[in-house]
N, C-alpha and C positions, 0 to 999 in steps of 0.2 A: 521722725525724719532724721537722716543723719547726714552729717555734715564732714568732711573728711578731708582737713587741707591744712591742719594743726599738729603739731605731736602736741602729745594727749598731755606731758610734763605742762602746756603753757595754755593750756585751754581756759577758757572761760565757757560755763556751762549751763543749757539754762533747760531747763524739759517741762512741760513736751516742747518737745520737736517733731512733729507730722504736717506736713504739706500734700496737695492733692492738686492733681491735673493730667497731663498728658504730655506736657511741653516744657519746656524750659522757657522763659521768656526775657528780652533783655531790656530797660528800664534805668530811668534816672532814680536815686537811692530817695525815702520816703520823706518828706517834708521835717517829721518829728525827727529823723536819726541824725545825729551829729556828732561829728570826728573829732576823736583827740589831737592837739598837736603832737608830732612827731618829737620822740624823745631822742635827741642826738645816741651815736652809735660811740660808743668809750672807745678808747685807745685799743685797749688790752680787752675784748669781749672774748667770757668765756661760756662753754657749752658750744651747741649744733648753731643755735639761732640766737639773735636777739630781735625781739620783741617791740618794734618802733613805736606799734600803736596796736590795739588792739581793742575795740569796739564790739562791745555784744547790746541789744535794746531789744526790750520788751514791749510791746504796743497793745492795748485793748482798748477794743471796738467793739461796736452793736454787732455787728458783723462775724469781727474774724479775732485772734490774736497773731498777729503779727512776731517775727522776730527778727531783727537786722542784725548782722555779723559783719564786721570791716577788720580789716587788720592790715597791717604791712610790714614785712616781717624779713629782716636782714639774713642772708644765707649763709653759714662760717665754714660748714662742715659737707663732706660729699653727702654725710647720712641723711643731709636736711633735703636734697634734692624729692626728697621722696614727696614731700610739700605740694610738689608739682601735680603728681597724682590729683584733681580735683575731683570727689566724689560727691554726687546729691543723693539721698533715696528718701521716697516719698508716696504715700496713698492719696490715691485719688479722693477729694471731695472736697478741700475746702481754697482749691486754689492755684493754680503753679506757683513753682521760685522763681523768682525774679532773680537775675544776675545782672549787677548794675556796673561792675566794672573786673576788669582781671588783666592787671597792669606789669613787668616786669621794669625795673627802675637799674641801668647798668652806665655806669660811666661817665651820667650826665645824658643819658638819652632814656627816654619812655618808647618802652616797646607796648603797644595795647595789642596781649595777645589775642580778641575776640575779635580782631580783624580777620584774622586769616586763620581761626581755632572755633570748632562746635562742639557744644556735646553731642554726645553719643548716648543716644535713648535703649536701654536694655532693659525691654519688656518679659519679662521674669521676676519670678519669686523668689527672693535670694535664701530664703528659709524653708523652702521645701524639705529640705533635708531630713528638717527638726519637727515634721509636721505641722509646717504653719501657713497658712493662704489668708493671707491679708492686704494683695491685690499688690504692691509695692513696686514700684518703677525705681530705675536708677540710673540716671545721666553722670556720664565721666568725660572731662576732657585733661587729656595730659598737656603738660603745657612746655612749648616746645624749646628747644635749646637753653634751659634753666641751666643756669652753672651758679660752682662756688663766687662770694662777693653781690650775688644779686641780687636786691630787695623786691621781693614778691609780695601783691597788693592784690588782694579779692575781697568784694567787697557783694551779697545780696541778701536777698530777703524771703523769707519760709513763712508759711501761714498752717495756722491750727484753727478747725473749727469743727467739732465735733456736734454732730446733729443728736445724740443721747446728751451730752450736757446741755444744749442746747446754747443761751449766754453767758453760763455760766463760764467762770476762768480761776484757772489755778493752776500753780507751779511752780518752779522753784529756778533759784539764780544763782549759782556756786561761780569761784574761783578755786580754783587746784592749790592742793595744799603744798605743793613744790614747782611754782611757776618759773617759768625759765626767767631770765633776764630780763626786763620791759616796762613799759607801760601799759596798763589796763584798765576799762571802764566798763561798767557794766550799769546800765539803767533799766527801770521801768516807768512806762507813761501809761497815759489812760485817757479817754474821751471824757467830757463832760458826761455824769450821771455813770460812770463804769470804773471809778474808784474802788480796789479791792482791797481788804483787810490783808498787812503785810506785819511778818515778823521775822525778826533776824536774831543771831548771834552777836555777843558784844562787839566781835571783832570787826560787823560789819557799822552797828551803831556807832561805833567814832569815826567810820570814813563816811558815813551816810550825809548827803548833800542835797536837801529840800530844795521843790520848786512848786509851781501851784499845780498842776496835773503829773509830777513826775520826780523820782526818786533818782539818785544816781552815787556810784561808787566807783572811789578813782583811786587806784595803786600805780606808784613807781617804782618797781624793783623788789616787791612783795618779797617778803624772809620766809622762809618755808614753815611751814606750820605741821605738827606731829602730837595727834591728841594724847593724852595721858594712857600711856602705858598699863595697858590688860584692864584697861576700867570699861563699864558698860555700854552697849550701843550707842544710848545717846548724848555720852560724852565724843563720839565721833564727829559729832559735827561740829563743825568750825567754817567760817564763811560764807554761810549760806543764808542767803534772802530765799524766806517762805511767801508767796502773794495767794492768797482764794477769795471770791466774793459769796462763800456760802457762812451764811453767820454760824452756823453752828453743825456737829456731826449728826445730832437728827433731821439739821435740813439736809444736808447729805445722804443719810438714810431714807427719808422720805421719797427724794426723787428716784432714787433707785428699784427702790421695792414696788413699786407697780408694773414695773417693766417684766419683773419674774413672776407675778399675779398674772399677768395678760399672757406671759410666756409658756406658763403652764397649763393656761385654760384649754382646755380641750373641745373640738368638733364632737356633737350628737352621736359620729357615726366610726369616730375613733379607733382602732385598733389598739391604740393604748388602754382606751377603757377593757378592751378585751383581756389586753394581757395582763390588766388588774383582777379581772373578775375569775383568771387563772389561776393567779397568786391567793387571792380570798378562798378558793375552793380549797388549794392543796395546805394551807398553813394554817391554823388557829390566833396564833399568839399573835399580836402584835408587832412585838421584837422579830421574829423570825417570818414576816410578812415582810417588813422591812429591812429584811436581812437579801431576802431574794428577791424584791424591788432593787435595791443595789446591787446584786450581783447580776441582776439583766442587764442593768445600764454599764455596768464595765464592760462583760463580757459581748455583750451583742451589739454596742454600740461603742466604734474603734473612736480613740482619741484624736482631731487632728486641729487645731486651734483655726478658728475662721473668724477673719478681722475684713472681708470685705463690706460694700456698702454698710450700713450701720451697724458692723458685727462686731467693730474693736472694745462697746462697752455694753451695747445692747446684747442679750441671750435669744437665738435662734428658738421657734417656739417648738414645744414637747412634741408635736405632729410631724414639724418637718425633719426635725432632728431624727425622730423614730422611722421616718418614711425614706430619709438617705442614708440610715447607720452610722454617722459618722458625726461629729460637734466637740467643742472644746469643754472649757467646765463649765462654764456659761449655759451652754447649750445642755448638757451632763446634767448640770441642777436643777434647771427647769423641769427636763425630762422626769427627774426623780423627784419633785416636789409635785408633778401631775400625779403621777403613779402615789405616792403615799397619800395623798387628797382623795382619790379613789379607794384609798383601804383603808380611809379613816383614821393615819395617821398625823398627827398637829408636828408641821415642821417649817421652817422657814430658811431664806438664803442666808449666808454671812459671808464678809467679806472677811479675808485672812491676808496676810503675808508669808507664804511660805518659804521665803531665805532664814528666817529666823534675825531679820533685823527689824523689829517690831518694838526694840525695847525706847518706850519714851514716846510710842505715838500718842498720847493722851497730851503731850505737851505739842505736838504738832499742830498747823491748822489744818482743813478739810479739805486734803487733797487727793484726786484720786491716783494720781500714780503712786502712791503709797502701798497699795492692793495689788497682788498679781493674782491673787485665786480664788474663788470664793466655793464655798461647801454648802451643805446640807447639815441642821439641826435639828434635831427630831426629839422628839420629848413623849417617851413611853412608860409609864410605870411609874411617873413622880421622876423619871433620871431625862438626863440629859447625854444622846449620843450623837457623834458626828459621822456622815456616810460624807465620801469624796471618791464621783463617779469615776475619776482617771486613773485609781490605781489599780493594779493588777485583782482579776474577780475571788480574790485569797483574801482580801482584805475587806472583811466584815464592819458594820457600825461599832465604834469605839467610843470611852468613854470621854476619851483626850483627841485632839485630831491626831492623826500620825505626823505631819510636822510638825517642828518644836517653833510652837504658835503661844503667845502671851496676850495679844492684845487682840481683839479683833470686831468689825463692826455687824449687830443683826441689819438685815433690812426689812422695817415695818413700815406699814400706813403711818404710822400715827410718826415713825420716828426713832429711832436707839441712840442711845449715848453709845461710847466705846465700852466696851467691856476686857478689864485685865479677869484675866482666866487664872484661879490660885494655880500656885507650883507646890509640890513636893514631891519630896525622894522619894523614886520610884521603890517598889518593893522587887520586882526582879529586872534583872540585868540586860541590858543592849546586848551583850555579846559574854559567851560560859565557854571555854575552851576545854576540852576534859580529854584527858592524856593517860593512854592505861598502858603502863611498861612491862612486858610479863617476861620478870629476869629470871625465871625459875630455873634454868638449864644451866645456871653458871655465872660468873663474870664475864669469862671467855667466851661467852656462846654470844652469837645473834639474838637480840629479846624480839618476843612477837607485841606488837606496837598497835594498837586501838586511838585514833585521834577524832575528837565532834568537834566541831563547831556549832552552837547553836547561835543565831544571830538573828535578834529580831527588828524592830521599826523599819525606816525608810533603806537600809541598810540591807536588811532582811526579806523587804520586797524589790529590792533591786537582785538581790540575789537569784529570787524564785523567778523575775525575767531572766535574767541571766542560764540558769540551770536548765530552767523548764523548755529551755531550746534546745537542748543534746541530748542524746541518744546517752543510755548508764556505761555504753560501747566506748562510745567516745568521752563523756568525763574519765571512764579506767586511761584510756590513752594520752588522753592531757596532761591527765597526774601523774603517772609513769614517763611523760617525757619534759614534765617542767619540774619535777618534786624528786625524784630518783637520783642520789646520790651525794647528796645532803645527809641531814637526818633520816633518810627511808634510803636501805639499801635495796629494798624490795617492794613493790606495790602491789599485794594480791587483789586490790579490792575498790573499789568507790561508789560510794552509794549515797543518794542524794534525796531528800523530800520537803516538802511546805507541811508543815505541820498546820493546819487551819487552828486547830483548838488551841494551841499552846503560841499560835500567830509567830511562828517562827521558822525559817530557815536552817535545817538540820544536815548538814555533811559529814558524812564518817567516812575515814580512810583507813582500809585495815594491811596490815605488813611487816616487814620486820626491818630491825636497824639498829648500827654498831654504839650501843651507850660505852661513851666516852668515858669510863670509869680513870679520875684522877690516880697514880700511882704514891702513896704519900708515906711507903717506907714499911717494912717490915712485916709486908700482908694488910697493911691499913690501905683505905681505899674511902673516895669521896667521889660524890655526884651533885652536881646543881642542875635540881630539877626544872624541870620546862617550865617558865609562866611563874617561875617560885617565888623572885626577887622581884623590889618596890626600889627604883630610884629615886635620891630623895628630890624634893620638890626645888623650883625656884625662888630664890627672893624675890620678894614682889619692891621692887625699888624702881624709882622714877628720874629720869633727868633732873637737874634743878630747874629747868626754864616750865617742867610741865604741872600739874595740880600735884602736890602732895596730900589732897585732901579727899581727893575719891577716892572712891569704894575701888575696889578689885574685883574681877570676873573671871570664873571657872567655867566654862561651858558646863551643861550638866551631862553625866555620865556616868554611867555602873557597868561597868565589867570584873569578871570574874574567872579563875583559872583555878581546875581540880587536875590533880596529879595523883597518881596510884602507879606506887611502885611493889609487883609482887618480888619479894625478895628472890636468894637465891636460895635453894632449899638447903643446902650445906649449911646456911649459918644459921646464931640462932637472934632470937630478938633482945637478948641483954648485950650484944654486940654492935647494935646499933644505936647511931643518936642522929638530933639535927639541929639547925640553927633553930634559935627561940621562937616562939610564937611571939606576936603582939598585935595590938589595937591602937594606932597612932591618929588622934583627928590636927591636920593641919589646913589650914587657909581653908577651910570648911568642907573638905573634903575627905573621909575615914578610911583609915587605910587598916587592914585587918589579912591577919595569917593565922593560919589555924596546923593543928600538925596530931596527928595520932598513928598507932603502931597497932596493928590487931591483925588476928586471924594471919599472920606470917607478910601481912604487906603493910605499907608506909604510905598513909593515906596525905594529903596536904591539898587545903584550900586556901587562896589567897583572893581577897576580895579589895576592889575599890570603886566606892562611891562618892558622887558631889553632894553634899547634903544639905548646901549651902552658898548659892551661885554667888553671891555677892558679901563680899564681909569689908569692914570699915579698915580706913586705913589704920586706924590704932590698933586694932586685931593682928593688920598683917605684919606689922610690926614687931608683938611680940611672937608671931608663927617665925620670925624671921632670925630671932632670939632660937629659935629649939632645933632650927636645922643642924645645928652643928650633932645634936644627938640625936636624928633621922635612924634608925636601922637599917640602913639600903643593903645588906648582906642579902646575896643571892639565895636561893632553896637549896644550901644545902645539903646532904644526909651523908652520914660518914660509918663507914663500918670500921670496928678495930678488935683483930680475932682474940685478942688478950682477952678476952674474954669480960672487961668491965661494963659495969649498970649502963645500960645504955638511957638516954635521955631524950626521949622525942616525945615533944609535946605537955603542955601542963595540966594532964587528963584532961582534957576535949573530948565529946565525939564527933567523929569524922567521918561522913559516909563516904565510901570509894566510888569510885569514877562508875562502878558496874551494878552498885546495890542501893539506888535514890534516882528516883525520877526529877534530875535536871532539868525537866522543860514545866517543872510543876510551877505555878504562879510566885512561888514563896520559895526560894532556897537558903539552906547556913553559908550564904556567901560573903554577911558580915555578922559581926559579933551581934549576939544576943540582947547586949545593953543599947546598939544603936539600929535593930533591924526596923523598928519606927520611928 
C-alpha cells in the first residue's frame, strides 16, 4: 500500500504497506494510536515544510496488522502544495483504509476538508505497464484551496493481512536519513500473545521508549544521517526497527516450501507430464534435460507478475500456469520444479534478492520483504546449477545465479538456514571491447575500423532483448545515424548475435574513420589508443562524523579492452614505441596492461578486475599512500621516423583483436601471476 501525502525527505517508513477492500472508509482513529504534541513552528523555518507532528504506529493482532499514519505538517513553500495531492493504493483482502480526519489549519480557523472532499476510486492496475496484475485500487482526493502558510493534518489507517503468512508478522520501521524539520514518532504495539521479536540499530536503541505491549521512538529535529562512505550494504542501515514473529530462517523456510510441493504437483492427466515425457525422449543427460525444461518455461511461458487473491506470496500451480501461458517467478518455478520432478531431476525453490542488496541478511531477522525473486536449484552430477524461468530462453542453468546474489534462502520441509554463496574473481570478463585499426594505407588515409563488444550477464541478456527485436536493416540504420561522425566516418556494416555457448552478447560494427594521429614535430607522430588508459582510482576517505573503521567496497567487475593497431606499411617497427606496460593491484582491484609489436601491428590489452570487494580500512589507507604513483597515462603509441629502437612492450605475448578466440571462457586480460 502506498501512501502519498509526504515528501519522501520527512517520511517516516514502515513496510509492508498493503491494505485491501473496495472503499475508502471514514472512522474515528484506533484506540491504541496516539499523537504527538505539536512541536511549535520556529521563527526562521527552513526548507518546503516543517514537520509539527508526525505519527506513524504499528499495531499487531490475531487478525490483521494495522498501521496508523497522523501528521500535521506546516506549508512554507509553493513546492509543498503538492502535499495536497492525497494518494491511497491498496489490494483487496485484508481490509479498507480508514481515513480518520483530513484537516487544513489557516489563520485560526479549521477547515475539515471531508466535508465537502471524497475520494475518487480508480479501479485499475497502476502497473500494468511493467507487467504486473495484483488487483490494486487507488483513491485520490486533492485537497481543495491548500495555500502557502497552511498547516495540513491527515490522519488514517492501512491494514496488512496476508493469507500465505497467515499470523505471522514482520517488518520494518525506518526514519529517513535527511528528515525535514519536525517532530516524529514512530511506535510498535501488539496484542496480548502477538509479541514479535524486534531488533534495531544503535541509533534507534537510545531513543527506544519501553511500555508493556509497545515500543516507541520519538525525534525532534533529527540531524541527517549519511552511512560510511563506499563501505558495504549493510553498513547502510541506520534507523531502522526490524519487528518478525518467526523465531528463526528455517521457520521461515518451512512455511514456505510446501506451498511450492503442492504448487508443483501435478493432475494424473497433465499436459505437463506430457511435455516431460517429450523432454525424457529427446535428451539423455541430465543437464541438458534440464537445460530444455527451462528453456520451455521462459520461452512458452510469457512473464507477467500476478499478485491477485493469494498470489502476492503464494505460486500459481504448474497446471494452471502451463494451461494460461502466462505467471511470474513464483508461478515460473513451480512450473519448473514439476517438470524437473518428471525427469527425475532433485531441485528445490530458493529465495534470492536480486538488487544485489543482500549483503548482511544473516544479521537480519526473518522477514519476507527481504526477497523479491526466487529461482530453481538443481543438483546434477554432484554440481550445483541455478535455472531462473524469467530470463530471456538464451539463458541456460548456470553455475552462479545471473544476479549478483550472495545470500540467499533454500526452502525445505524440514527448513534452511541462510546460505552465503562463496565469491570469487570471475575468470572471464562482464564486458571485452576489441578495436581493430587497419592503418595500412597511410597516416593520411581513412583506417578501416573492426569494433565487438562482447557483453555478458544481466547486461548481456538485456542486450539479446534489446537486439533480438530489430531487423540487421535497422541496427545498420541506427548505427549509422546515432554513431556516424564521431569516431566512424563510415558505417558499412552491423551485425549482432547471442552467443549461447560463450553466454554472451556479440556486436561488431565494421567501417572506417579518421584516426586522429597527434602531430608531435618533425615527422614524429602519437596516437592514444581506444580503451588504452586506466584513471587512477579514488581515495577511499571518510568524513569525520562517519566510521573510520570499515571496510570499503568495490562492486565486483572485470572488463577488458584489446586494441590492434595494423601499422602503416611505410614504416618500420624499430620506429615505434609505447607507454609502459604494468600490473598495479590497488583497493583490491588489478589493474594490468599488456603491449607487443609483431607481424607489422601493435597489439595492446588492458585489463581490470575486482579481485577483492571488500578490504579493511588499514589496507585502504596505505592504497591511498600509492596513488600518487598510479600510471593513469593513456594508450599511448608513438612513431619517430629517426629511425630509433623502438620500445613496445616488455616481451609479452599479445594476441590481436583478429587471431584469439575472445568469447573463449579464459582470456590474457589480466596478468599471468593474478589470472586466479
Amino acid at each position: 500500500m502506498r501512501v502519498w501525502f509526504l515528501i519522501s525527505a520527512s517520511l517516516c517508513v514502515a513496510a509492508p504497506l498493503h491494505a485491501q477492500s473496495q472503499q475508502v472508509r471514514r472512522a474515528p482513529a484506533p484506540a491504541w494510536a496516539t499523537l504527538s504534541e505539536l512541536l511549535p513552528v520556529p521563527e526562521a523555518p527552513a526548507g518546503p515544510v516543517f514537520i509539527r507532528r508526525q505519527d506513524l504506529e504499528i499495531h499487531l493482532s490475531d487478525k490483521t496488522q494495522a498501521q496508523f499514519v497522523g501528521s500535521r505538517i506546516k506549508l512554507l513553500q509553493a513546492s509543498a502544495l503538492q502535499l495536497g495531492n492525497i494518494s491511497i493504493a491498496w489490494n483487496p483482502a485484508a481490509g479498507a483504509p480508514i481515513v480518520h480526519e483530513i484537516k487544513v489549519f489557516r489563520d485560526g480557523q479549521v477547515i475539515d476538508v471531508l466535508k465537502d472532499s471524497t475520494f475518487e476510486i480508480l479501479r485499475r492496475e497502476d502497473q500494468l505497464e511493467a507487467a504486473r496484475l495484483d488487483g490494486t485500487l487507488t483513491a485520490v482526493l486533492r485537497v481543495p484551496d491548500l495555500r502557502v502558510g497552511d498547516e495540513l493534518e491527515v490522519e488514517l489507517t492501512t491494514f496488512e493481512s496476508d493469507p500465505t503468512l497467515g499470523q505471522h508478522r514482520g517488518g520494518l520501521l525506518m526514519l529517513a536519513p535527511s528528515p525535514s524539520p519536525g517532530r516524529y514518532h514512530l511506535g510498535l504495539g501488539w496484542d496480548d500473545g502477538y509479541k514479535p521479536k524486534f531488533k534495531m540499530t544503535a541509533d534507534m536503541t537510545a531513543a527506544m521508549q519501553k511500555a508493556e505491549r509497545q515500543i516507541d521512538f520519538r525525534f525532534d529535529n533529527p540531524s541527517a544521517l549519511s552511512p560510511p562512505k563506499d563501505a558495504p550494504a549493510r553498513y547502510q542501515w541506520q534507523r531502522v526497527v526490524e519487528y518478525s514473529d518467526f523465531p528463526d530462517w528455517p521457520a521461515f523456510s518451512r512455511l514456505f516450501a510446501p506451498l511450492y510441493v503442492k504448487a508443483a504437483s501435478l493432475d494424473a492427466d497433465s499436459p505437463v507430464r506430457r511435455e516431460a515425457t517429450r523432454i525424457a525422449a529427446a535428451y539423455a543427460s541430465p543437464l541438458d534435460r534440464a537445460s530444455a525444461a527451462l528453456k520451455l518455461v521462459q520461452q512458452d511461458v510469457r512473464y507477467i507478475y500476478v499478485g491477485l487473491n493469494r498470489g502476492n506470496l503464494t505460486p500459481a500451480s504448474a497446471d494452471e500456469t502451463w494451461q494460461r501461458r502466462y505467471g511470474d517467478c513464483k508461478a515460473k518455478t513451480a512450473l519448473l520444479l514439476a517438470l524437473l520432478a518428471q525427469l527425475g531431476v532433485e531441485a528445490e525453490a530458493v529465495l534470492v534478492n536480486s538488487s544485489g542488496a543482500d549483503d548482511g541478511f544473516d544479521q537480519r531477522l526473518p522477514i519476507p520483504q527481504l526477497f523479491d525473486h526466487v529461482l530453481v536449484r538443481a543438483h546434477i552430477d554432484g554440481k550445483a546449477y541455478w535455472l531462473d524461468g524469467t530470463l530471456p530462453p538464451v539463458a541456460p542453468p548456470s553455475e552462479r545465479p545471473v544476479f549478483p546474489v550472495s545470500e540467499v534462502l533454500p526452502l525445505s520441509v524440514k527448513g534452511s538456514e541462510l546460505e552465503k554463496l562463496a565469491w570469487q574473481p570471475p575468470t572471464t570478463p562482464d564486458e571485452i571491447g576489441l578495436i581493430e585499426i587497419d592503418a595500412r594505407a597511410g597516416f593520411d588515409k581513412p583506417a578501416r575500423i573492426v569494433s565487438t563488444d562482447i557483453v555478458r550477464g544481466v547486461k548481456g541478456l538485456q542486450e539479446q532483448v534489446q537486439y533480438s527485436s530489430a531487423t540487421p536493416g535497422q541496427l545498420l540504420a541506427a548505427y549509422r545515424q546515432n554513431a556516424t561522425g564521431g569516431f566512424w566516418q563510415a558505417i558499412d556494416d552491423v551485425q549482432w548475435h547471442y552467443d549461447q555457448k560463450a553466454r554472451a552478447s556479440i556486436l561488431t560494427i565494421t567501417g572506417t574513420g579518421t584516426i586522429d594521429w597527434d602531430d608531435d614535430g618533425d615527422g614524429a607522430k602519437s596516437y592514444a589508443l581506444p580503451g588504452g588508459g586506466f584513471s587512477p582510482p579514488d581515495r577511499r576517505v571518510r568524513a569525520a562524523d562517519q566510521s573510520q573503521d570499515a571496510p570499503f567496497y568495490t562492486k565486483p567487475e572485470y572488463d577488458c579492452h584489446v586494441t590492434t593497431v595494423r601499422l602503416p606499411s611505410s614504416t618500420q617497427a624499430k620506429q615505434w614505441s609505447s607507454k609502459p606496460s604494468f600490473d598495479q593491484r590497488m583497493f583490491g582491484r588489478n589493474y594490468h596492461r599488456a603491449w607487443e609489436l609483431r607481424d607489422g601491428s601493435i597489439r595492446m590489452v588492458r585489463g581490470s578486475r575486482v579481485e577483492q570487494p571488500e578490504i579493511d580500512a588499514e589496507a585502504a589507507r596505505r592504497d591511498n599512500g600509492r596513488i600518487a604513483a598510479f600510471d593513469n597515462s593513456m594508450g599511448w603509441i608513438s612513431y619517430n621516423p629517426s629511425g630509433q629502437k623502438g620500445a613496445v612492450g616488455k616481451g609479452e605475448k599479445v594476441p590481436a583483436t583478429y587471431d584469439s578466440d575472445w568469447t573463449a571462457g579464459e582470456v590474457p586480460c589480466v596478468s599471468p601471476a593474478q589470472a586466479h
